[in-house]
VOGU-3710 file (C-alpha; in Angstrom, 3 decimals, decimal comma):
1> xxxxxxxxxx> 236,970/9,765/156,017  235,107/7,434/153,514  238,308/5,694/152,451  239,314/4,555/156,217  235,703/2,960/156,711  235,009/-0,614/156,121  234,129/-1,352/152,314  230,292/-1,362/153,527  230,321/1,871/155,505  232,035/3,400/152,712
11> xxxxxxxxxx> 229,215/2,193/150,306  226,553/3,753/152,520  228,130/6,940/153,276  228,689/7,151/149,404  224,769/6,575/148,725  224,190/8,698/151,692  226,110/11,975/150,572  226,663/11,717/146,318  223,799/12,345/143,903  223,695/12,227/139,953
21> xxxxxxxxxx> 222,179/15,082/138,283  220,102/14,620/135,107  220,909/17,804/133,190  219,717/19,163/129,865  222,415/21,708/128,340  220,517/25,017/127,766  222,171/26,017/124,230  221,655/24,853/120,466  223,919/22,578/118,539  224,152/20,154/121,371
31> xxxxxxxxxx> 223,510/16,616/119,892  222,679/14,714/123,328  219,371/15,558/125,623  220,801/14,761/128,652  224,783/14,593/130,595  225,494/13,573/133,947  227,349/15,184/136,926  227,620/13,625/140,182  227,240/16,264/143,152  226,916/16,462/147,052
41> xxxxxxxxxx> 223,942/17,982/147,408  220,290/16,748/145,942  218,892/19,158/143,676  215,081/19,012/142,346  213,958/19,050/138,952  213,837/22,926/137,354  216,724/24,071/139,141  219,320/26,152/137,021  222,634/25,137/137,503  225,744/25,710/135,054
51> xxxxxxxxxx> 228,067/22,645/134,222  231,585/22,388/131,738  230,550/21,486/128,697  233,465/21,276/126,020  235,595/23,898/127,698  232,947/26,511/128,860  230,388/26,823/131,088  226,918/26,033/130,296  223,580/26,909/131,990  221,500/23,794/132,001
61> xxxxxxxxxx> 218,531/22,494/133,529  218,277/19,979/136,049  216,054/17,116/134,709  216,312/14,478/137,858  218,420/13,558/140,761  219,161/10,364/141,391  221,418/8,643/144,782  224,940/7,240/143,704  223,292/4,355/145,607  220,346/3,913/143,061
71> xxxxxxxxxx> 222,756/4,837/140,012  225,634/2,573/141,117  225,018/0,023/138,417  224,910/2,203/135,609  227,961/4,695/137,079  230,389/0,918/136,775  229,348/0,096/133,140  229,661/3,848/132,005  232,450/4,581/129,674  233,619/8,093/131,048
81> xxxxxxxxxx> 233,887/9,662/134,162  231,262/11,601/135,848  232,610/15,114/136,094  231,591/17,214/139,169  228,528/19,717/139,232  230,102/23,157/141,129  228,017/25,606/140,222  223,710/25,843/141,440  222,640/29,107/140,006  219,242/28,684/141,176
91> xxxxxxxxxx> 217,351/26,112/142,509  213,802/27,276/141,764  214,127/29,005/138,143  211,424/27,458/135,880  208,183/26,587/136,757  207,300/22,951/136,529  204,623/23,116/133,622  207,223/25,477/131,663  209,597/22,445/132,091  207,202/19,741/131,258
101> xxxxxxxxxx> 206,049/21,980/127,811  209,860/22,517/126,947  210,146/18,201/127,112  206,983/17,539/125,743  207,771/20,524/122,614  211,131/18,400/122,493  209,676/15,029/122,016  207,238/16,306/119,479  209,967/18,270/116,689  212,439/15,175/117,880
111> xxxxxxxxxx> 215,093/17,912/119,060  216,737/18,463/122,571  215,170/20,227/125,848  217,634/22,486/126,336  217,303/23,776/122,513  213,721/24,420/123,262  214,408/26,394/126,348  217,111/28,353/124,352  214,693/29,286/122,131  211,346/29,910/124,653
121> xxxxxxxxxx> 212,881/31,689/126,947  215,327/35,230/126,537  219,207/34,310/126,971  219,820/37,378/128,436  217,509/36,493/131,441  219,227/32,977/131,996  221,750/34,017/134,116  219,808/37,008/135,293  220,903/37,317/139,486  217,623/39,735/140,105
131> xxxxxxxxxx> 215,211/37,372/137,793  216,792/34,011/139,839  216,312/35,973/142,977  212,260/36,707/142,169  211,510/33,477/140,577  212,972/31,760/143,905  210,473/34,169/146,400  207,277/33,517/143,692  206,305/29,779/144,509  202,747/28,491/143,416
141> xxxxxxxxxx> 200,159/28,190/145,764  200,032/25,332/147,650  195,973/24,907/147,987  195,030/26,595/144,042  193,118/23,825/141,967  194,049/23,495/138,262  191,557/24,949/135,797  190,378/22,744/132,974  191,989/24,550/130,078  189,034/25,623/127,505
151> xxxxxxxxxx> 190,657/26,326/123,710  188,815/28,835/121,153  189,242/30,579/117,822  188,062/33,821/117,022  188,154/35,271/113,249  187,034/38,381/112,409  188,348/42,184/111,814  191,182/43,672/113,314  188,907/46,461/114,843  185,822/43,420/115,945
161> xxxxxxxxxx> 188,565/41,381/117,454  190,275/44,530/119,821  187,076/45,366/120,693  185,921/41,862/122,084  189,445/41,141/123,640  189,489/44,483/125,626  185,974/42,828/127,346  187,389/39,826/127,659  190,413/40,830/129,545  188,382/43,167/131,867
171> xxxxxxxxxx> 186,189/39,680/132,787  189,425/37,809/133,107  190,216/40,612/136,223  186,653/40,503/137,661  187,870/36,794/138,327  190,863/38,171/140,574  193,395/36,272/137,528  195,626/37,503/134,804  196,017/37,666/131,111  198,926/37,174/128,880
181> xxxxxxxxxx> 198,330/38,305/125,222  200,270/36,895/122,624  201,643/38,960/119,449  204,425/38,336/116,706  206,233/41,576/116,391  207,229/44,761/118,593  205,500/46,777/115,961  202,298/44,528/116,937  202,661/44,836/120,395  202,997/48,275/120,510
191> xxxxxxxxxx> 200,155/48,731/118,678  197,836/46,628/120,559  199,027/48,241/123,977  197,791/51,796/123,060  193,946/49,924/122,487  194,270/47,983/125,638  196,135/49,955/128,073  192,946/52,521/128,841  191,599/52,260/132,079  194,467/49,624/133,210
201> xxxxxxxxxx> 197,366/51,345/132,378  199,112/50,568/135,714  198,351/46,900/135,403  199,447/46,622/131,690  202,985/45,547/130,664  204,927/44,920/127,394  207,818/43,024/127,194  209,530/41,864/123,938  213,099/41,315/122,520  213,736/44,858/121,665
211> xxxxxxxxxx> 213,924/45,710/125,710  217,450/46,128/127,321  218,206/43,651/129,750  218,056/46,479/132,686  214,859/47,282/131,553  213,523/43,173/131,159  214,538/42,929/134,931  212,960/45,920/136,004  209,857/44,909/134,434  210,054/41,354/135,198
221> xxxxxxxxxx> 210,132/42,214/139,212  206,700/44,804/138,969  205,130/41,933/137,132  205,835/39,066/139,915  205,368/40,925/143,035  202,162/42,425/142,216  199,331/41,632/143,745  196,719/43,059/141,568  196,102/40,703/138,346  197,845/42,367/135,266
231> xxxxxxxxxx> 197,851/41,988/131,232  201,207/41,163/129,972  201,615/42,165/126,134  204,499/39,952/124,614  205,758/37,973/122,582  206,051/33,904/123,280  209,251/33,958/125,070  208,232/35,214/128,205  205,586/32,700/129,216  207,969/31,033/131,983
241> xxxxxxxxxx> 207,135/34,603/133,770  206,360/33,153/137,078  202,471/34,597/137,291  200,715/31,717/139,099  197,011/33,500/138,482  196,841/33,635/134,582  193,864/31,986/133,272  193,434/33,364/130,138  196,097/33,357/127,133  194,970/35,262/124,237
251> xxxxxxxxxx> 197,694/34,417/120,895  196,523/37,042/118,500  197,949/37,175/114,397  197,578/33,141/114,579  198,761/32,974/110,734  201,867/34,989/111,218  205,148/33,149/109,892  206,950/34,800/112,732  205,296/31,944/115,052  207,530/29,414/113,190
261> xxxxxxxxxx> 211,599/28,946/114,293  213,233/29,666/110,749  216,624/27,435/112,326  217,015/24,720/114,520  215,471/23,201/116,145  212,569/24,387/113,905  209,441/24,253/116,476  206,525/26,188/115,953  205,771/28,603/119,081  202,089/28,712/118,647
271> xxxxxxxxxx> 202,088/24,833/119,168  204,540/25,280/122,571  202,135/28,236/123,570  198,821/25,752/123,622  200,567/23,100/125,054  201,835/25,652/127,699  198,071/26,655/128,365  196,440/23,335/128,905  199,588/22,624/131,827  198,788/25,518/133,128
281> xxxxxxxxxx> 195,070/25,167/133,379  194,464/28,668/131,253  192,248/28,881/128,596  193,273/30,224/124,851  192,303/32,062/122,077  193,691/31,766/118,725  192,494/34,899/116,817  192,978/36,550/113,315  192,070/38,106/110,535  191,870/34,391/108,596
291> xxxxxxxxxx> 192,831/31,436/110,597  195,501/28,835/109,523  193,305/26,097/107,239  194,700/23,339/110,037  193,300/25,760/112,652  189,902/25,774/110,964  189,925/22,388/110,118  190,453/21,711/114,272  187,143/23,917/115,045  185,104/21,914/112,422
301> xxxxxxxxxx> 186,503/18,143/114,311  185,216/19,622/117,590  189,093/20,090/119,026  188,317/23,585/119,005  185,195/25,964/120,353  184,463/29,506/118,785  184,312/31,990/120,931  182,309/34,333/118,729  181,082/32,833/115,276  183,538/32,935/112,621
311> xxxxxxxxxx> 183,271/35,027/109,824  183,682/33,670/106,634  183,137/36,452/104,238  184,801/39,901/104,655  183,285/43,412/104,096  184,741/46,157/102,172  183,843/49,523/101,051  186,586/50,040/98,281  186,538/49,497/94,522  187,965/46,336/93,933
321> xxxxxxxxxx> 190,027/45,899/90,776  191,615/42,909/89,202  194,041/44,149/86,148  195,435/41,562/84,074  198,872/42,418/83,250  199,267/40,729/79,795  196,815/43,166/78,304  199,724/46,067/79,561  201,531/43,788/77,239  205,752/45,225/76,720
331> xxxxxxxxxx> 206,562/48,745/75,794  207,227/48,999/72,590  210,624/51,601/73,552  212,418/48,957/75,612  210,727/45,495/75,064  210,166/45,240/78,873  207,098/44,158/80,546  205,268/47,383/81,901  205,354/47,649/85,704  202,186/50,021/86,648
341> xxxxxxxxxx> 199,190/49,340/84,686  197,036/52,479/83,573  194,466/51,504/86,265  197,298/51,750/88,993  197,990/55,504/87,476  194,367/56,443/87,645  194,499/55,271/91,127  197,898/57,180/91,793  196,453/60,103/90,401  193,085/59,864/92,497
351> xxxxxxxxxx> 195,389/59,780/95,742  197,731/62,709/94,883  194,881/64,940/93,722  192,551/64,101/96,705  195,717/64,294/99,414  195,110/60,884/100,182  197,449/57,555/100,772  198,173/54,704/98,927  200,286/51,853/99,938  202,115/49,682/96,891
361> xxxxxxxxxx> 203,049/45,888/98,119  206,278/44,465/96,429  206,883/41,230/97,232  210,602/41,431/96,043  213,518/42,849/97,144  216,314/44,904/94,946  216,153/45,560/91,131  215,856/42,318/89,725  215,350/39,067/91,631  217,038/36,568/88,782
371> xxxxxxxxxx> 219,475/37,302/86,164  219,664/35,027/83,247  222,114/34,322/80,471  220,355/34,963/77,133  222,437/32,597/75,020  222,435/29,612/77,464  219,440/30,606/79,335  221,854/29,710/83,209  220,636/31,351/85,871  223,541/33,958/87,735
381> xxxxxxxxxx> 223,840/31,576/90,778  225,854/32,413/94,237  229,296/30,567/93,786  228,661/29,944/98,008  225,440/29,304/98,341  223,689/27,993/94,993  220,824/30,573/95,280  219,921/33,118/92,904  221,682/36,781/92,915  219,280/39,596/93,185
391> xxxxxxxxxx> 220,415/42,635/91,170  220,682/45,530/93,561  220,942/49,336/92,916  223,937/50,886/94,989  223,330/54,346/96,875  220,031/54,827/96,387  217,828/57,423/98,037  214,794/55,198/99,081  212,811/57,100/101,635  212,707/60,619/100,483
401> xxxxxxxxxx> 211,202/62,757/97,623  213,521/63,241/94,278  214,193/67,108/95,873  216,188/65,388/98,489  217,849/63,414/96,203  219,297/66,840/94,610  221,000/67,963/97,560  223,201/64,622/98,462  225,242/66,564/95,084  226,510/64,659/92,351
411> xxxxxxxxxx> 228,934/62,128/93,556  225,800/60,349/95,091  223,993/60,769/91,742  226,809/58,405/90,017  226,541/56,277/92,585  222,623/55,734/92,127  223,442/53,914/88,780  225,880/51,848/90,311  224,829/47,912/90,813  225,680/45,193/92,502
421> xxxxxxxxxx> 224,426/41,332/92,399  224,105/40,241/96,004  222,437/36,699/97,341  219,546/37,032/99,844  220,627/33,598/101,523  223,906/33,934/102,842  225,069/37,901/102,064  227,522/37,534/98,915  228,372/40,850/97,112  229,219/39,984/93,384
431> xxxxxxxxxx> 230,135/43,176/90,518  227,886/42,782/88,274  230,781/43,183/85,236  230,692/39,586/85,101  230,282/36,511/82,340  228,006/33,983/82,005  229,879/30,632/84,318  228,447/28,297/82,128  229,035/29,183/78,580  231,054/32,951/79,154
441> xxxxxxxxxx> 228,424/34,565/77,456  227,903/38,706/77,677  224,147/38,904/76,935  223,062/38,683/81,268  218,855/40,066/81,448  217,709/41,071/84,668  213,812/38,913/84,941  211,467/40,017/87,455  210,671/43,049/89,197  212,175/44,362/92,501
451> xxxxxxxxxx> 210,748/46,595/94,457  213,695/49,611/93,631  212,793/48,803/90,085  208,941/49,984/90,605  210,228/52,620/93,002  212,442/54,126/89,977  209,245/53,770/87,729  207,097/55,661/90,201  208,999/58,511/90,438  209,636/59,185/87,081
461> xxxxxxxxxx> 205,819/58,565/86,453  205,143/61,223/89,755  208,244/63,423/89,895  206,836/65,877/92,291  205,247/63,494/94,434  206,679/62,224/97,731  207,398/58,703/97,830  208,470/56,554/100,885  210,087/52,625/101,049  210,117/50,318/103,143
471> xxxxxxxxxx> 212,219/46,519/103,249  215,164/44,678/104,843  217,493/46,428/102,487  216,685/49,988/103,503  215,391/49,982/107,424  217,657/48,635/110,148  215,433/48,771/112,845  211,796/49,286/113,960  212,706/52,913/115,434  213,501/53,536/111,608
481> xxxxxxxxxx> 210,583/51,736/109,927  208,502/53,465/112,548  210,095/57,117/111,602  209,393/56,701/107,749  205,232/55,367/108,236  205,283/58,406/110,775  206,055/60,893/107,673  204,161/59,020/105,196  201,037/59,463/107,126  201,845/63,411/107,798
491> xxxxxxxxxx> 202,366/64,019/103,885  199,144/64,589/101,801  199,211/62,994/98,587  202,250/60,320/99,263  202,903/56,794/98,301  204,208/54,392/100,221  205,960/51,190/98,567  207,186/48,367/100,811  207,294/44,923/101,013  205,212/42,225/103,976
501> xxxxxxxxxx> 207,605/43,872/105,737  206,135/47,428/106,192  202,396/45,860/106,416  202,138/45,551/110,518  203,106/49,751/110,536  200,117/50,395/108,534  197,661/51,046/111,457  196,086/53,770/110,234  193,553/52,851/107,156  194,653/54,113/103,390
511> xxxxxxxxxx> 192,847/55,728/100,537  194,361/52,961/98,498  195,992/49,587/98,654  198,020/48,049/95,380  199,932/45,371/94,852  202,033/45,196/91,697  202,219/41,201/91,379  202,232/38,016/93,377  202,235/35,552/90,512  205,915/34,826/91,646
521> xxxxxxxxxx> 205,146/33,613/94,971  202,996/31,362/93,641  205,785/29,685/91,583  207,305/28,772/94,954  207,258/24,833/95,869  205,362/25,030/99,232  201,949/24,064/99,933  200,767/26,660/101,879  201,261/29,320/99,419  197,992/29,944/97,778
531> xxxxxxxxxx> 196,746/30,383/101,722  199,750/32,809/102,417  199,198/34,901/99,148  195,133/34,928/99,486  195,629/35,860/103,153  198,186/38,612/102,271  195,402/40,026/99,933  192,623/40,365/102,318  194,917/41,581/105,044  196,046/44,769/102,751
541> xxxxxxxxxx> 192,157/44,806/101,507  191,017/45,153/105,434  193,168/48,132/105,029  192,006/50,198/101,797  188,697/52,313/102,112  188,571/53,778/98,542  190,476/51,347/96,147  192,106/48,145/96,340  193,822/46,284/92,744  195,620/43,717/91,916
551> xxxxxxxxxx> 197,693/43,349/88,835  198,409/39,815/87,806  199,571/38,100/84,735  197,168/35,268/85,690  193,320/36,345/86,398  192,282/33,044/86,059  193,645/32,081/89,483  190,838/31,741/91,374  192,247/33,117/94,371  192,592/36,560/92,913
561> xxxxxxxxxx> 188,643/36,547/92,857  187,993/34,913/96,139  190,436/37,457/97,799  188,786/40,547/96,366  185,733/39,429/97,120  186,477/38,596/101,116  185,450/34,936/100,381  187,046/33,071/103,355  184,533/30,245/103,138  184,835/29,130/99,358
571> xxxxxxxxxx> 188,959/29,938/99,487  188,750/27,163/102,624  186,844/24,360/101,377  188,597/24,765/98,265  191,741/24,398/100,122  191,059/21,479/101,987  189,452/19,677/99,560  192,796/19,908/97,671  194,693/19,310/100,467  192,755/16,134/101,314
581> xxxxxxxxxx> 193,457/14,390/98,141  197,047/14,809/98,226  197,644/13,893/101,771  198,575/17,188/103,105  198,467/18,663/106,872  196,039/18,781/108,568  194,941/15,196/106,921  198,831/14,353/107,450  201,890/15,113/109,231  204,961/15,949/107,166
591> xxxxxxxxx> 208,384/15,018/108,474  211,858/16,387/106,901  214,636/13,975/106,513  217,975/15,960/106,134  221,624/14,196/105,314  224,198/16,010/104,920  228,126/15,265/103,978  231,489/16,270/102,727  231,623/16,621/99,165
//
């Protein structure tokens, strides 16, 4: 019909009945913010549509509409063709201040909208036909003012901090509004639910990554069509949850490295999360054990109030030890650097004869975490990667007492001797009956301890003692991780060695808290890491009632002191006062440059 009109009636029935949509592509890996498609029909901004993008379809968010009329210019001078938009999934899916955080988090780590979404918000809700149908009846209200969105800190003990957000919540429902409380794990979340859930158990939902998609949905719909206010325990990626009444966001474990994207596009949730609070009008807390230095630093400029006063120095009613390591000095049989010092065997032998606990940190994983040659000193290197091999014991019993051990027969036995190298970075399996690449030299020595190296020392040290593990190589999933701290706490007398990994299952305090050495850590070219390894120390310290040591092959550190001694305040101004004079966040901002090429 438009082609037999005049040129002029064409033109306006063209501008009258063809839009351009503004979409951004919801998926990683996409270089470009924004395509065009042209489309019949004018759709608003936060609509969920799905348009081809290099031979697939792609859910994407709707950015703008424009009239062919308006874009008629810039649709002539355009190099391609503007393909057509066929599919509207839904055309109220995202909330508008969820949108406006996504752009505004995209603008600030210079990466793509749609990446942002893809990582804020579960895939496997995207495309969700019972989630699209709920968001489109839950509209905001039309008359509700916006809040003024207040922003606190609150540092203190684990047990100070439940305590004071369990009153805060129940305030937050005297106001007829909602509460969405922020954690980094499922183990976290879990935990927190069965100290807030009392009294409001009805009104109290989790909802995390580890949920099926049958159960997200189910969840999802008792959450929006509830009437009654509710507390939703989650992680970050479920703040688009179309709950028009939340006025308090609580993001709890503030330091946790969890809170940071480890791949592209590399933004930091806890940033998205405030910035998600002040749209929304909600006020925030940002609470731990010891707050990031920035996040400090924010609360002395006046950016940020307290909402109780901060404690700087940290309680405890356990010995605390400091060993020094070279005093251990190398055992005269072997020539190898001694692993447990004679105050960790006192300790060890405290626990068992009491029928206590004890808990043994290990910051690395496998045998050995370098291998060096000892004529040319090269490092054993992965041939993908570049990054050092870890030496790794094959078929090891890990979680279980030596008796156990006995019964897998002797084939596994063999196989407990066996080793493999293997990188941490990328997965490569190397035998370890290898030369030197460099200079073909013979004389490879394992440097370092691994946790399965301290494990093996243990239990010849404690043969009849039970001993549990806990890291990446040996639990596949929280149900597991969970199982294993389960039994540890149920046998008297048992040790426990893990790495960061098994410290959020520890919820129950110990006897007695160890950790073998963090000296290599500190070796590690990031600026942060005297923060991350003194707030590691007072986190397991928080958790030890009778003893708590540290072996080190470095006293002098000052952080060792501070740490044992709870001294948040000194370990601070130390810390910025460093920072300060080398130009580093918060008195900067860092930004990472990356070129990359064909060799």
């Amino acid at each position: 019909i438009i082609e037999n009109l005049p040129r002029t009636s064409s033109e306006m029935c063209y501008d009258a009945f063809m839009y351009v949509i503004t979409v951004a592509p919801i998926k990683r890996g996409i270089p470009v913010n924004e395509l065009s498609y042209f489309t019949g029909e004018d759709i608003e901004p936060g609509a969920l549509v799905t348009v081809p993008l290099r031979g697939r379809q792609t859910p994407a968010l709707v950015i703008r509409s424009t009239s062919a009329g308006e874009a008629k210019s810039e649709i002539k001078r355009a190099e391609f063709a503007l393909k057509k938009l066929k599919s509207i999934h839904a055309k109220h899916f995202f909330r508008k201040e969820f949108v406006d955080t996504c752009m505004e988090t995209a603008n600030y780590y210079a990466t793509t909208t749609g990446a942002v979404i893809h990582s804020t918000f579960p895939n496997a809700l995207i495309l969700s036909n019972k989630v699209t149908a709920l968001n489109a009846l839950t509209l905001p209200p039309i008359d509700k003012q916006k809040r003024r969105s207040e922003k606190y800190i609150f540092q203190a003990e684990d047990s100070e901090r439940r305590a004071a957000y369990k009153s805060h919540i129940r305030e937050v429902f005297a106001r007829n509004a909602s509460c969405y409380f922020i954690l980094p794990s499922i183990q976290d979340i879990e935990h927190a639910y069965a100290g807030l859930e009392k009294g409001i158990q009805e009104y109290t939902f989790i909802l995390h990554s580890g949920l099926t998609k049958k159960e997200l949905e189910r969840r999802w719909k008792a959450i929006t069509t509830m009437t009654h206010p509710v507390l939703i325990i989650g992680t970050p990626l479920f703040l688009a949850i179309p709950r028009y009444d939340i006025e308090s966001i609580i993001l709890d474990r503030e330091s946790a490295s969890a809170y940071a994207l480890q791949g592209r596009p590399f933004i930091d949730l806890r940033h998205f999360t405030e910035t998600f609070a002040t749209a929304i009008g909600a006020d925030i807390i940002l609470g731990d054990l010891f707050l990031r230095a920035e996040t400090l630093y924010r609360k002395e400029r006046g950016f940020l109030e307290a909402l109780q006063r901060p404690k700087y120095r940290l309680f405890s009613t356990a010995k605390q030890t400091i060993v020094d390591m070279r005093r251990s000095g190398e055992q005269p049989a072997t020539g190898k650097v001694a692993i447990c010092s004679a105050d960790l065997v006192d300790v060890l032998e405290d626990v068992r004869a009491k029928g206590t606990h004890c808990f043994i940190l290990g910051v690395r994983r496998g045998f050995a975490p370098m291998t060096v040659c000892g004529d040319c000193g090269t490092v054993v290197s992965c041939i993908r990667c570049s990054a050092p091999m870890v030496l790794h014991r094959k078929g090891q019993s890990v979680v279980d007492s030596p008796q156990s051990l006995a019964k897998e027969g002797n084939a596994n036995k063999d196989n407990h001797s066996a080793s493999i190298f293997l990188c941490h970075r990328c997965g490569l399996e190397k035998d370890t009956e290898i030369l030197c690449g460099h200079c073909g030299g013979w004389r490879l020595t394992p440097l370092g301890i691994g946790i399965t190296q301290a494990e093996e020392t243990i239990r010849r040290r404690f043969p009849d003692t039970r001993i549990f593990r806990i890291d990446r190589d040996v639990i596949k999933n929280h149900a597991e991780a969970q199982a294993i701290v389960g039994k540890f706490y149920q046998t008297p007398g048992s040790i426990m060695i893990g790495t960061e990994m098994a410290i959020p299952y520890l919820t129950t305090p110990l006897a007695a808290v160890a950790i073998l050495s963090v000296n290599s850590l500190l070796t590690m070219p990031d600026f942060r890491m005297g923060e991350r390894v003194f707030r590691l120390l007072i986190t397991l310290r928080e958790k030890a009632r009778e003893h708590f040591l540290v072996q080190t092959r470095d006293p002098t550190i000052p952080l060792f002191a501070l740490a044992t001694e709870g001294n948040i305040g000194e370990f601070l101004r130390t810390e910025l006062d460093v920072r300060q004079r080398l130009l580093y966040p918060p008195f900067s901002t860092l930004l990472k440059f990356t070129y990359e090429g064909k060799k």
